[in-house]
Legacy VTK file of the C-alpha trace (Angstrom):
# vtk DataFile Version 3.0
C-alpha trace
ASCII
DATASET POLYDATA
POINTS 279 float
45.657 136.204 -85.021
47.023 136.288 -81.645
50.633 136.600 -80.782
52.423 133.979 -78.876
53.567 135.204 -75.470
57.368 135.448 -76.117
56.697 137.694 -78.950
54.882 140.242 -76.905
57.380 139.767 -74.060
59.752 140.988 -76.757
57.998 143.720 -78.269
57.326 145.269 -75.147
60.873 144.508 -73.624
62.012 146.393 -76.640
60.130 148.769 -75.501
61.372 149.249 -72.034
64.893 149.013 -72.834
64.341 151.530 -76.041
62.828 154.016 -73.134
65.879 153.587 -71.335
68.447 154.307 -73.067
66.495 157.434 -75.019
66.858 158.757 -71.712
70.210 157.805 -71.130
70.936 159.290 -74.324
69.034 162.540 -73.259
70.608 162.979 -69.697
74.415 162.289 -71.557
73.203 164.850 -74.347
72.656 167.607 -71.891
75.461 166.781 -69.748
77.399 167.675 -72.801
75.808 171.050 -72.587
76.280 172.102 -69.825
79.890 171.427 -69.307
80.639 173.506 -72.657
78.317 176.099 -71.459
78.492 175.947 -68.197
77.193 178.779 -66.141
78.281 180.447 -63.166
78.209 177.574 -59.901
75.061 178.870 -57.346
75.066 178.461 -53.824
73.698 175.506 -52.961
73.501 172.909 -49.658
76.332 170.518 -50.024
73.869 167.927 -48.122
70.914 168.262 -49.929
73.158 168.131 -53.558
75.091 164.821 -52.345
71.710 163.462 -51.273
70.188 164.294 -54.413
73.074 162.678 -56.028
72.762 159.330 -54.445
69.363 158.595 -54.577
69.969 159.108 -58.903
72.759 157.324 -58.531
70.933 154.318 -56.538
67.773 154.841 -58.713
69.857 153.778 -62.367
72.132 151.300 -60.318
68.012 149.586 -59.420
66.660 150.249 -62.636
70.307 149.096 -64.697
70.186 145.519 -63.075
66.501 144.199 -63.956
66.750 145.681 -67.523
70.250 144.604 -68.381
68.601 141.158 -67.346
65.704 141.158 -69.429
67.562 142.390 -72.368
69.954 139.603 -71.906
67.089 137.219 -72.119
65.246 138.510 -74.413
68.560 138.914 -77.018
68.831 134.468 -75.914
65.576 134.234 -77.599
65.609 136.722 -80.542
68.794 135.227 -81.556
68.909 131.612 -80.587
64.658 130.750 -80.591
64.901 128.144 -83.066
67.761 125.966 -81.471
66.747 126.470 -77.695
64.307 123.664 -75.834
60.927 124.588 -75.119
62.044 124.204 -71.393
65.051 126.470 -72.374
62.312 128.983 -73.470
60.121 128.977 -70.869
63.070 129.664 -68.706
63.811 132.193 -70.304
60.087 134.373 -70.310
59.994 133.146 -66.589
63.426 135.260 -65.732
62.366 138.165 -68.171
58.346 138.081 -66.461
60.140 138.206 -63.162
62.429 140.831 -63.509
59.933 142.834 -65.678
57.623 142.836 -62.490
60.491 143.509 -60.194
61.277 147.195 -62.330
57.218 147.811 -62.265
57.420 147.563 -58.175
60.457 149.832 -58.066
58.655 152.483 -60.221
55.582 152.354 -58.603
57.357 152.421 -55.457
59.682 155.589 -56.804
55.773 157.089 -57.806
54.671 156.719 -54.244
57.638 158.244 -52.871
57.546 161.255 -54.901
53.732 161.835 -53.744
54.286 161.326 -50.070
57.607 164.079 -50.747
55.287 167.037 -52.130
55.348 169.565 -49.717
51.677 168.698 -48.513
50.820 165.575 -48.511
47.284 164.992 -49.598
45.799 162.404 -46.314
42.398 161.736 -47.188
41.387 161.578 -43.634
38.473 159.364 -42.221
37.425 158.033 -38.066
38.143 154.563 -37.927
39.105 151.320 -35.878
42.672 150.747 -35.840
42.343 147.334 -34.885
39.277 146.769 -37.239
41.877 148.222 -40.028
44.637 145.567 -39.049
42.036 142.412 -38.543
40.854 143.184 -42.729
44.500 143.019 -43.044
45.028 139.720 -41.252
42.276 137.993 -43.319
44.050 139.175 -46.886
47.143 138.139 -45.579
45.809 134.311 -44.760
43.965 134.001 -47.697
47.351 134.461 -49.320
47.891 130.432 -48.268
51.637 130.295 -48.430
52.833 127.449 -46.747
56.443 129.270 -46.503
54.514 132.796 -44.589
54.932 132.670 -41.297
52.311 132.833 -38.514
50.366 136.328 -37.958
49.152 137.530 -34.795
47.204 140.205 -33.667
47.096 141.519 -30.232
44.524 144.673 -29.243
42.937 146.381 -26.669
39.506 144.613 -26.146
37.396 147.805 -27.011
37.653 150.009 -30.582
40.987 152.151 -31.069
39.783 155.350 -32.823
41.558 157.310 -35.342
40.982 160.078 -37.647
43.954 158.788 -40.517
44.110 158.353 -44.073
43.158 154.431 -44.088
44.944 153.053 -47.437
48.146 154.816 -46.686
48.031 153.170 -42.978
47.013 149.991 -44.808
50.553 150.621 -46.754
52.554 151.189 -43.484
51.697 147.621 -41.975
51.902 145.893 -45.287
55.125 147.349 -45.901
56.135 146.652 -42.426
54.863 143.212 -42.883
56.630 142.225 -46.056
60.024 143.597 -44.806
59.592 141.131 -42.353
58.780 138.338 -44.757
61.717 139.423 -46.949
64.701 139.757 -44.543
63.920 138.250 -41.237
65.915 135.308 -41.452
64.492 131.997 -39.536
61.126 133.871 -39.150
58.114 132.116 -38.019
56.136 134.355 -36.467
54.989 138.002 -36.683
53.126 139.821 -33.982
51.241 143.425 -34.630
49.934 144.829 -31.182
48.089 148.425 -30.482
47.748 150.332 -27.898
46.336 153.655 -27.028
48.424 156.725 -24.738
46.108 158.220 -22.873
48.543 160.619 -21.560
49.588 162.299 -25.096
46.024 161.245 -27.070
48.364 159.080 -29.330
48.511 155.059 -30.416
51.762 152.708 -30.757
51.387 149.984 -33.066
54.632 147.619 -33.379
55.362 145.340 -35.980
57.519 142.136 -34.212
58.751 139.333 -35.620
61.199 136.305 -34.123
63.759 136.240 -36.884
67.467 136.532 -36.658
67.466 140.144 -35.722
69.352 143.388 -37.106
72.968 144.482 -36.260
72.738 147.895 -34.390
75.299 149.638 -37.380
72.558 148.117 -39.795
69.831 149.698 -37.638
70.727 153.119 -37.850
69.978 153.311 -42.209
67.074 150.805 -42.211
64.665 153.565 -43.300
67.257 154.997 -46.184
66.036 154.429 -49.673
67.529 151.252 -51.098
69.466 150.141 -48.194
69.244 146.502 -47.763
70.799 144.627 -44.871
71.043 141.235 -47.124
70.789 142.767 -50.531
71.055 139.650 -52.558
68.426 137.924 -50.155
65.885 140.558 -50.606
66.403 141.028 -54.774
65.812 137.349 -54.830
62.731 137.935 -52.520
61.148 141.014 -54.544
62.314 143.640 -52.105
62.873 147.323 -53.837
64.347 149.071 -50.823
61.795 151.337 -50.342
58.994 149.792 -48.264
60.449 151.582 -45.251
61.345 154.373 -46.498
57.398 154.694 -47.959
56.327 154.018 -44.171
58.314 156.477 -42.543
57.224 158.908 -45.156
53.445 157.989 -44.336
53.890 158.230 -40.471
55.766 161.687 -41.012
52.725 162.859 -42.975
50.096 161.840 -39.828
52.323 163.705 -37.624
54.167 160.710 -35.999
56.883 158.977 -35.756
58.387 155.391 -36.456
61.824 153.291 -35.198
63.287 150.009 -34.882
64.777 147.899 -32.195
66.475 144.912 -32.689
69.206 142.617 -31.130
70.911 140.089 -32.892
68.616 136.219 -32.378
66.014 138.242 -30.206
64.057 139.081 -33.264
63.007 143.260 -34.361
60.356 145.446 -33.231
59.054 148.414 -35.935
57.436 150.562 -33.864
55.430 153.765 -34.955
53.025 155.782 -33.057
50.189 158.531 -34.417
48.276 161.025 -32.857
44.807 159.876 -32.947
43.282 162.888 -34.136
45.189 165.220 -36.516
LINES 1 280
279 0 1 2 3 4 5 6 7 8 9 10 11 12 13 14 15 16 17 18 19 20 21 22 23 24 25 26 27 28 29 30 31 32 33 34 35 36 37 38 39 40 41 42 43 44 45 46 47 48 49 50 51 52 53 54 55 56 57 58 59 60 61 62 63 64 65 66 67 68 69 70 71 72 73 74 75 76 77 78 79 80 81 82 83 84 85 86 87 88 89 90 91 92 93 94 95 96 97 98 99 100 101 102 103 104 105 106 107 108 109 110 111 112 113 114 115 116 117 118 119 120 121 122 123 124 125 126 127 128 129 130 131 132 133 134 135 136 137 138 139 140 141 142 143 144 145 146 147 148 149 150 151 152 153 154 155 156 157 158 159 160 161 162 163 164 165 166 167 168 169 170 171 172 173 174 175 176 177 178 179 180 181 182 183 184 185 186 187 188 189 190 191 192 193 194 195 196 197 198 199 200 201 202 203 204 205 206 207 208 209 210 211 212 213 214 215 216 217 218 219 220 221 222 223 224 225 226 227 228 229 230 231 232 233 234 235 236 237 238 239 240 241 242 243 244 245 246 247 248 249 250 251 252 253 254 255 256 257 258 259 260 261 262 263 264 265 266 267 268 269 270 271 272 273 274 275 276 277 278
């Protein structure tokens, strides 16, 4: 006998928010501990502590929000099933499905960060056509058919642009660079992606454009910190987790290059990384 889909929403939203606070429980447990046996304080680098501090802190302040949401929901319909409208219901899975999917992109997003952050990085490294790479890209991006996207183009050299680069995690950089547009670029219509090679310093610059509203320069200067948002309620609405930028500038790191952004307010913003072509 199968079970009906707001049962198994439960069950496993039960589960999620059981996993939670075990470890919320843990973390508080051994907190305890240590301040009754606490040992003698180390030396340590005030930076790297506070950053370490943050990023936990922003980590349950991302994770707290879409759980406290689906628990709330799922509560609704444990407790009041029987005298809530079928429209009422479906409401309700359709919040709880949504936010459910928005904590498995932040975790899988957290998981790619704390690859990309091992001492070596692991590039599986391969020759290919940059702008061979981008046009497969293109295509998966218009068969998406989203009346709201906005209009992609692609603008490269007329011969191949050769590089020896790991191709899914370059794949990640534009897609990443791609969606952030999507996601915050107010009054976007178009994006642009052009390529070209250096031949003075054997390198390529690829830059990611779009003509939205454009980024204040105080904005500019954190856009690749984890979790910063420029509009944070208009990219939690939108799916953003914070970390699609901070992912790329990880990758380009990794290839031995480098990535920035220039903006000006209703000019639009240019991401702009460039690679070495052979590593």
């Amino acid at each position: 006998m199968l079970l009906p889909l707001w049962l198994i929403v439960l069950l496993v939203t039960g589960f999620v928010y059981g996993l939670f606070v075990t470890i919320k429980n843990i973390t508080n447990r051994d907190k305890n501990f240590w301040i009754e046996n606490k040992p003698k304080k180390r030396e340590a680098n005030d930076q790297d502590e506070q950053t370490r501090r943050d990023f936990v802190a922003n980590v349950s302040h991302e994770l707290r929000t879409p759980v406290s949401i689906i628990k709330g929901f799922a509560d609704s319909l444990q407790e009041d099933y029987e005298i809530l409208s079928e429209t009422q219901r479906k409401n309700f899975l359709t919040k709880i499905q949504k936010n459910a999917e928005r904590l498995n992109s932040l975790v899988e997003d957290l998981l790619v960060l704390a690859k990309l952050e091992k001492p070596k990085t692991t590039l599986s490294k391969e020759s290919l056509d940059l702008c061979e790479l981008v046009q497969v890209i293109e295509e998966e991006f218009l068969q998406r058919k989203v009346s709201s996207f906005p209009k992609l183009i692609l603008i490269c050299p007329s011969s191949a642009v050769s590089i020896l680069a790991d191709r899914q995690k370059l794949v990640s950089v534009f897609e990443n660079l791609i969606d952030n547009a999507i996601i915050h670029a107010e009054g976007l219509s178009q994006i642009s992606i052009r390529i070209r090679e250096n031949s003075e310093d054997n390198s390529i610059t690829c830059e990611v454009e779009d003509d939205g509203k454009g980024i204040e320069q105080d904005d500019q200067e954190m856009l690749f910190e984890r979790f910063y948002r420029v509009d944070k309620g208009r990219s939690r609405n939108r799916g953003g987790t914070g970390l699609g930028l901070s992912i790329a500038r990880e990758i380009i790191d990794a290839h031995g290059g480098e990535i920035s952004v220039r903006s000006k307010v209703d000019s639009g913003t240019i991401f702009s990384f460039k690679v070495p072509q052979s590593l």
